[in-house]
C-alpha positions in Angstrom: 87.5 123.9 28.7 85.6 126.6 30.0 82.5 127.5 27.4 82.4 130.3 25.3 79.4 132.7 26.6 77.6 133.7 22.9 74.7 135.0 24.6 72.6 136.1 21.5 75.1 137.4 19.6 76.1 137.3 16.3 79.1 135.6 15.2 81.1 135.9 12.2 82.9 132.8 10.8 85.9 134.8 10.0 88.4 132.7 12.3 88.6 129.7 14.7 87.4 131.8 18.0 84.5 128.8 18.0 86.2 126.3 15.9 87.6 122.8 17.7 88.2 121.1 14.6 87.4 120.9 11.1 87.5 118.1 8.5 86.7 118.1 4.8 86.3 122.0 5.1 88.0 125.1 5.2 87.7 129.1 6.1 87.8 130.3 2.5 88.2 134.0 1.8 85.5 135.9 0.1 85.9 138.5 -2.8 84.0 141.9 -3.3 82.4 142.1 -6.9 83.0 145.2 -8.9 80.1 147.3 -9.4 80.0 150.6 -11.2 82.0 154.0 -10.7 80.1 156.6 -8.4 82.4 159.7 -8.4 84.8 160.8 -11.0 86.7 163.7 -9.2 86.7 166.1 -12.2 85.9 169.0 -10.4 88.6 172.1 -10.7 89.2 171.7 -7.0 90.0 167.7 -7.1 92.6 166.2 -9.1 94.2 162.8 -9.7 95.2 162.2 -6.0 91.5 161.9 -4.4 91.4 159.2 -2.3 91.3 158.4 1.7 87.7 158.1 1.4 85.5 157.7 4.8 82.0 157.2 4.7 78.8 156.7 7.4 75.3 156.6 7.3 73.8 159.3 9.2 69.8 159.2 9.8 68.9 158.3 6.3 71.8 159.4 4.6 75.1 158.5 3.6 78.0 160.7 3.8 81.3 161.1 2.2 84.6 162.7 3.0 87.3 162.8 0.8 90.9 164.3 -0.4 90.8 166.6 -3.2 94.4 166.8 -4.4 96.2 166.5 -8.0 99.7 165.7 -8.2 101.9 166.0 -11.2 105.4 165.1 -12.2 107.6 167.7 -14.1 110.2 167.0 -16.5 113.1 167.3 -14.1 110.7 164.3 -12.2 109.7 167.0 -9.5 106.6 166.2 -8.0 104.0 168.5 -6.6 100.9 169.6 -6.6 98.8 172.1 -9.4 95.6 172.6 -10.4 95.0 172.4 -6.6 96.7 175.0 -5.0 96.8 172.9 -1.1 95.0 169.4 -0.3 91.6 170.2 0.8 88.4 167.8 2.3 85.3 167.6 0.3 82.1 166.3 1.3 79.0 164.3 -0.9 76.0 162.8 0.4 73.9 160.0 -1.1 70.5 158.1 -0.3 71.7 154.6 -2.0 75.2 154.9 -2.0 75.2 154.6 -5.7 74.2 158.5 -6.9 76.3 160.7 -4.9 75.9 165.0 -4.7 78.5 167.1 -3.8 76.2 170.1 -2.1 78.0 173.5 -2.5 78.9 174.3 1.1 80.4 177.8 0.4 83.0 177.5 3.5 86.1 178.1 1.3 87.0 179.8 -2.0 88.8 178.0 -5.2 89.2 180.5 -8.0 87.8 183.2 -6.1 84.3 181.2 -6.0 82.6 179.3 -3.0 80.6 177.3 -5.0 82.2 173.7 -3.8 82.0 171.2 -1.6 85.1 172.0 0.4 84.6 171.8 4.3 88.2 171.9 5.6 91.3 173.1 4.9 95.2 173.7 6.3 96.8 172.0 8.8 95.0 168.3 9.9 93.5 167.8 6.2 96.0 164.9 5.2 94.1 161.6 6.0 91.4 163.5 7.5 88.9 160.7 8.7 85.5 161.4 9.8 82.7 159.2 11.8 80.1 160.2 13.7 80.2 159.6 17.5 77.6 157.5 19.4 78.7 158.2 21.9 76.4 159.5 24.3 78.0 161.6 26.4 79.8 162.9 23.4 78.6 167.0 23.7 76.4 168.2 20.6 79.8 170.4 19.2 81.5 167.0 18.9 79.2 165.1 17.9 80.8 164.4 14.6 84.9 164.1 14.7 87.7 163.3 12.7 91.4 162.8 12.9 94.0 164.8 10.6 97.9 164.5 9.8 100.1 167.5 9.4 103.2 169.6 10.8 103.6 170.9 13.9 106.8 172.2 15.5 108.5 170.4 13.0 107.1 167.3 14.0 104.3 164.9 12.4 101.4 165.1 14.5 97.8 164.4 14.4 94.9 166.9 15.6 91.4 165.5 16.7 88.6 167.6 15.3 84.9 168.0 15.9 81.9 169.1 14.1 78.4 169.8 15.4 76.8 168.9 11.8 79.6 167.1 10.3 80.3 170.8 7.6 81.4 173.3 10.0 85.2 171.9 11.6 87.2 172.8 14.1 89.8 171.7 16.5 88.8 170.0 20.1 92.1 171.8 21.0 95.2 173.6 19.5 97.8 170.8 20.5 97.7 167.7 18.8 96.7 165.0 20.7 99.2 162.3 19.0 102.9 163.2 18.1 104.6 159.8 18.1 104.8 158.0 15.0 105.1 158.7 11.2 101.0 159.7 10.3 101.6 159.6 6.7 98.5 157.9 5.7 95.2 157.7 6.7 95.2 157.8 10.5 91.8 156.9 12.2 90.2 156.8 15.1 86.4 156.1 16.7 84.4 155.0 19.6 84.1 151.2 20.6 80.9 151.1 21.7 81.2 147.1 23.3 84.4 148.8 25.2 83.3 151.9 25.7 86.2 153.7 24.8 87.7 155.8 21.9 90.5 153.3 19.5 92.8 154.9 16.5 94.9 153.2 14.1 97.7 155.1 12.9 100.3 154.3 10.6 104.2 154.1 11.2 107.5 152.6 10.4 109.2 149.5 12.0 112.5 151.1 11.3 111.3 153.8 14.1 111.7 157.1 11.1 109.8 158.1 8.4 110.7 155.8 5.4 112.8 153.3 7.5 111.6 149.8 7.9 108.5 148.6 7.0 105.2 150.5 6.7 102.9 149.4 9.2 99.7 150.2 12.1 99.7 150.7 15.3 96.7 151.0 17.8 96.2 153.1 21.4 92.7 153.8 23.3 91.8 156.7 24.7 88.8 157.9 27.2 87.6 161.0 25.7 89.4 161.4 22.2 92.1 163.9 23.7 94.1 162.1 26.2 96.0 158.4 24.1 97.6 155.7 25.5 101.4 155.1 23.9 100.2 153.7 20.7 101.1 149.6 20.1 102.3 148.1 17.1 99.3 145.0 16.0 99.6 141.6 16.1 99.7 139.3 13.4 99.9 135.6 14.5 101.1 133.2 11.3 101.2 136.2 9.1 104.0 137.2 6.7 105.6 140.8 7.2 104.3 143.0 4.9 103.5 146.7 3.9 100.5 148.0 4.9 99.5 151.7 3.9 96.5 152.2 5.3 94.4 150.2 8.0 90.3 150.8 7.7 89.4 149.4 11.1 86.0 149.7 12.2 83.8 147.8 14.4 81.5 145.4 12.3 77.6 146.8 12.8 76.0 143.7 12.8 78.7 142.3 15.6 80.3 145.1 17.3 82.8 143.2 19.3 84.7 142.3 15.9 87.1 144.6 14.2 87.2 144.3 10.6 90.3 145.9 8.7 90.9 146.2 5.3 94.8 146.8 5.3 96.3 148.1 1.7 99.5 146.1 0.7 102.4 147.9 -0.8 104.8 146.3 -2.9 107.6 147.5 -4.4 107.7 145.1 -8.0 110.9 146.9 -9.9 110.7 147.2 -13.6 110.9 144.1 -15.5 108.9 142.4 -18.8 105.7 142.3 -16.6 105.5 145.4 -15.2 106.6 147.4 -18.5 103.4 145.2 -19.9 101.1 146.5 -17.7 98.2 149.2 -18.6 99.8 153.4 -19.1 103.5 152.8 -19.5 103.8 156.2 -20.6 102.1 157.4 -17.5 104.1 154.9 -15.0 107.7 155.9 -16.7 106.5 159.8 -16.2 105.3 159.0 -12.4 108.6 157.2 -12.1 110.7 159.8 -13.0 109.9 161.5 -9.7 110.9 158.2 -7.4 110.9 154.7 -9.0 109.1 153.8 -6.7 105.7 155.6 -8.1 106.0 154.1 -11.1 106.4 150.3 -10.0 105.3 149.8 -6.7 101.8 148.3 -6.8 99.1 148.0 -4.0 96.3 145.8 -3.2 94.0 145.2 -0.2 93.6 142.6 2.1 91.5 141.8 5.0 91.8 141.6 8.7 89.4 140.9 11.6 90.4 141.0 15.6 88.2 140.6 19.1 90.1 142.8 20.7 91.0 145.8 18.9 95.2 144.4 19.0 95.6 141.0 18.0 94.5 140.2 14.1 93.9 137.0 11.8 95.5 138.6 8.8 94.8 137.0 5.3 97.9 137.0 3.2 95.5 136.3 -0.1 94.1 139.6 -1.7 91.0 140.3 -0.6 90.5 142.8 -3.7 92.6 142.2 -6.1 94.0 145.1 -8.6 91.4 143.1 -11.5 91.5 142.7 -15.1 94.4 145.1 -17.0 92.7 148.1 -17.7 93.7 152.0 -18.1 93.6 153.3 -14.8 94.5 150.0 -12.8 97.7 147.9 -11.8 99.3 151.2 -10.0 100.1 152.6 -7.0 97.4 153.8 -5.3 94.9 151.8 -6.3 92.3 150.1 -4.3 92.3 152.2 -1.0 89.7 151.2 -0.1 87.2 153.5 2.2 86.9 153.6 6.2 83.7 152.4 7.7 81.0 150.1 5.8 77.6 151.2 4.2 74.4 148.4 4.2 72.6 149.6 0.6 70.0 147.9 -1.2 70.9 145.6 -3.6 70.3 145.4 -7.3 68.5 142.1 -7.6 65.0 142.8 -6.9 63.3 140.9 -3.5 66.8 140.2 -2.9 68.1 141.8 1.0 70.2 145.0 2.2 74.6 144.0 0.8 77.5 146.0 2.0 78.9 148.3 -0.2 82.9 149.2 -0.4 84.5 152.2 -2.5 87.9 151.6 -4.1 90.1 154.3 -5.8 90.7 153.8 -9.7 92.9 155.8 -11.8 94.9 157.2 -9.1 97.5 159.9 -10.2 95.8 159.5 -14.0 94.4 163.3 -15.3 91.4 162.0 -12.8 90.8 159.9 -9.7 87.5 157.4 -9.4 86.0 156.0 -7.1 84.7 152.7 -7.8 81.7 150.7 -5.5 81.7 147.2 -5.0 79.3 144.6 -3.4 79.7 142.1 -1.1 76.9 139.6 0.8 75.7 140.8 4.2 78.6 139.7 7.0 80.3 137.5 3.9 83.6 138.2 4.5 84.5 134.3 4.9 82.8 131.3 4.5 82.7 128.0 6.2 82.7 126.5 3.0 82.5 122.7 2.0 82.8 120.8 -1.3 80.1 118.3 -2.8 81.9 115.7 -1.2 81.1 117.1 2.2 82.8 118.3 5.2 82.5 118.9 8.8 82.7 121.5 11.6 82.9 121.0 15.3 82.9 124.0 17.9 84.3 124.3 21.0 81.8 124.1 24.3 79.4 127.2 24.4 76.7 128.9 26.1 73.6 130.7 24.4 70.8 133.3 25.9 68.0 132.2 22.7 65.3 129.4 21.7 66.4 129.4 17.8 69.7 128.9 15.7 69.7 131.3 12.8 72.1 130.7 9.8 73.5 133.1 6.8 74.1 130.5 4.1 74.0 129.3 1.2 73.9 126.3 -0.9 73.9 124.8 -4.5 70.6 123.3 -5.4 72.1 119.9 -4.3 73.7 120.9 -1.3 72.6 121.4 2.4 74.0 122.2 5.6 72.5 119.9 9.0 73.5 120.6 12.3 74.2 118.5 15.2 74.2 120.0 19.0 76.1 117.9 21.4 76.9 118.0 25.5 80.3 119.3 26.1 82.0 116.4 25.7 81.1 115.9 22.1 77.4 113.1 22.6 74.6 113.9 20.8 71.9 115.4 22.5 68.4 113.4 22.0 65.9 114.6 19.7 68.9 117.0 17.9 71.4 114.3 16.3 72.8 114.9 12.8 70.0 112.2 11.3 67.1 113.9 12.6 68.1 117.7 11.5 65.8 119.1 8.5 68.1 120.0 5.7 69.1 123.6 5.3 69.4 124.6 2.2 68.8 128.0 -0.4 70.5 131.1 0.4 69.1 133.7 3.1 71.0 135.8 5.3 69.0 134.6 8.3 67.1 130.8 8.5 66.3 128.8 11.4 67.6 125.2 11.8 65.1 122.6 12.3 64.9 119.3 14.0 62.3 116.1 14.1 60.3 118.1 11.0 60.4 121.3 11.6 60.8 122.2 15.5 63.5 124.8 16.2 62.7 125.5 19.8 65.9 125.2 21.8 64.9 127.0 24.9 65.4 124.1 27.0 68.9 124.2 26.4 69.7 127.6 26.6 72.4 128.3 29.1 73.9 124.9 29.2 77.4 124.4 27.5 76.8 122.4 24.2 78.9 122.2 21.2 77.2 122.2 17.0 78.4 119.9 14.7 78.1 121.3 11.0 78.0 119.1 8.2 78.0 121.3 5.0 78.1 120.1 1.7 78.9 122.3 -1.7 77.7 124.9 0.9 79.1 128.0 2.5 78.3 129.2 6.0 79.0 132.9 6.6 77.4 133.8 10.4 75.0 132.3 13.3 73.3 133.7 15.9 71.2 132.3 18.5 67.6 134.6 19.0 
């Protein structure tokens, strides 16, 4: 078996890519916890259909792009929009990711005024999805870009735009640069930076038209943004076939060369005791009046992660789930969650940077929400063993480092010890399981120890070993060598 080159990367323990076997243990699934609602999209110019939320941090800031739209169902169960004359984009900016501003960018008039955070309008708004581009040969008028659905010739297309300060948009050209799939959601698209090269995600239908089949993602590359390879349909190995509305793909900062996704699920439920039970009957039989399907399909999200961009370990268990019954929850729509992760400062004082996600409340209520939620730094999954104990073995690696760093964490009576091996599974002297320092606490980043209190593994930097882990009533989130 030819060893896995780490190098002094970090590594996420959110599939088997290092695991040979495992006993007493699992990969468990982690859970975001609800925090509090940042944006309530009561502006004139927003509505009950905000949503498709992306979201960077940009020297200091964070930033926010969203779609302002408010549907409505008439009595004859036509839907459409008012309030709203068109879907627009709207932009807010934070320092925490917790307060956000909408600055008045007086682009483009509502009610005769400019006073509004609108920065794009017409054709290209639907799923608009913005990033900023490290790339560094992007040019300074692109440095910020974004993708955007519409019509064009009668056809669903998508249009690539570019910004030079991330408010003023136009197109990189007049002819869309994809025109072969459905686009009805948020399409997305940014630059690999491991790869060099630009990946979207864009959504279509199995059945090969609009509404046929089943709703699902599809992936291409491209070398500068414009020119896409005939987009491919992902990979799923062991997963069950589902709907998936949107994607969220993005390269994981703290390990670039791992895609996390965070897919929303569609399911179509039908009226029975339980959905009639659920939270604003009266506003799911008036949604349903347009299609049934509004008023008793519901949506979740769930989590995916990939190494190369095509191929994904897809987790059939929620990752957030639609929560306690409330007003505004258990409907379609809810818990899109946004494109591209934030690292904010958490509320525990002393305590390190979390990750913070946005999910969409109260969709097509009189107002849209936006909701944050926290989750541990890189804790998407966990290594995780009982009291009772449990073990992990890797499969034969190399590492460019002299130290092993952990993000863990324990109960006060567990601990985690590591073993390192040769390749063929002996213990190396001096670093067997008995003479390991327990690990134990919670940190995002701790060195393992050996023969009280030495962590140097210089020596055997380079040479194909394999770890041991023996956790118990621990979790083990990510390791890197440094």
């Amino acid at each position: 078996m030819t060893p896995i080159d780490l190098g002094s990367r970090r590594e996420l323990l959110v599939d088997d890519f290092l695991i040979d076997r495992m006993e007493g243990a699992e990969l468990r699934l982690q859970h975001p916890t609800p925090a509090e609602t940042v944006m309530v999209f009561d502006r004139p110019w927003e509505g009950s259909g905000c949503g498709y939320v992306s979201v960077f941090e940009d020297e200091g800031r964070f930033r926010m792009y969203y779609k302002a739209w408010h549907l409505a169902v008439a009595a004859d169960g036509a839907r459409g929009a008012s309030d709203a004359t068109s879907l627009t984009i709207c932009y807010a900016e934070s320092a925490d990711g917790i307060h956000w501003e909408r600055p008045e960018v007086s682009l483009f008039e509502h009610d005769g005024s400019t006073a509004n955070n609108i920065v794009f309008v017409g054709a290209g708004s639907h799923g608009f999805a913005a990033f900023k581009d490290p790339n560094p040969d992007a040019p300074a008028e692109a440095r910020y870009k974004a993708f955007g659905h519409g019509m064009h010739d009668g056809k669903r297309v998508v249009w690539a735009h570019q910004s030079v300060d991330g408010i003023h948009w136009s197109r990189m050209r007049e002819e869309p640069v994809l025109d072969c799939c459905a686009f009805d959601s948020q399409n997305l698209a940014f630059f690999d930076e491991v790869r060099g090269e630009y990946r979207c995600y864009v959504r279509d239908f199995t059945g090969g038209d609009l509404g046929k089949g089943l709703r699902g993602i599809k992936t291409a590359t491209s070398p500068d943004f414009l020119e896409w390879t005939e987009p491919q349909w992902l990979i799923y190995p062991g997963a069950p076939d589902e709907q998936l509305y949107t994607n969220q793909v993005c390269a994981y900062p703290r390990a670039p060369h791992i895609f996390v996704g965070f897919p929303e699920r569609y399911v179509e439920r039908g009226w029975s005791p339980s959905m009639r039970a659920l939270p604003d009957p009266e506003n799911r039989e008036m949604r349903a009046r347009s299609q049934e399907r509004y008023g008793t399909a519901l949506s979740d999200c769930l989590l995916m992660t990939s190494r190369d961009g095509l191929n994904f370990k897809r987790w059939a268990e929620a990752f957030v789930r639609p929560g306690i019954e409330r007003t505004g929850t258990w409907a379609y729509g809810d818990h899109y969650l946004q494109w591209q992760l934030l690292a904010t400062r958490s509320a525990l004082p002393g305590a390190p940077d979390e990750l913070s996600l946005y999910s969409v409340e109260d969709y097509w209520q009189k107002r849209s929400s936006l909701r944050r939620y926290t989750l541990r730094t890189d804790g998407f999954v966990a290594l995780n063993a009982p009291a009772t104990g449990g073990e992990m073995v890797t499969k034969p690696l190399t590492f460019a480092g002299s130290a092993l760093m952990l993000n863990f964490a324990t109960s006060a009576a567990g601990e985690i010890r590591v073993e390192l091996q040769d390749a063929s599974g002996a213990p190396l002297e001096g670093f067997a399981l008995a003479e390991c320092d327990p690990v134990f606490g919670d940190a995002l980043e701790r060195a393992v120890t050996w023969r009280d209190g030495c962590s140097d593994l210089s020596a055997l930097a380079g040479k194909p070993v394999r770890m041991r882990f023996a956790l118990r009533d621990a979790d083990l989130f990510s390791l890197k060598f440094q």
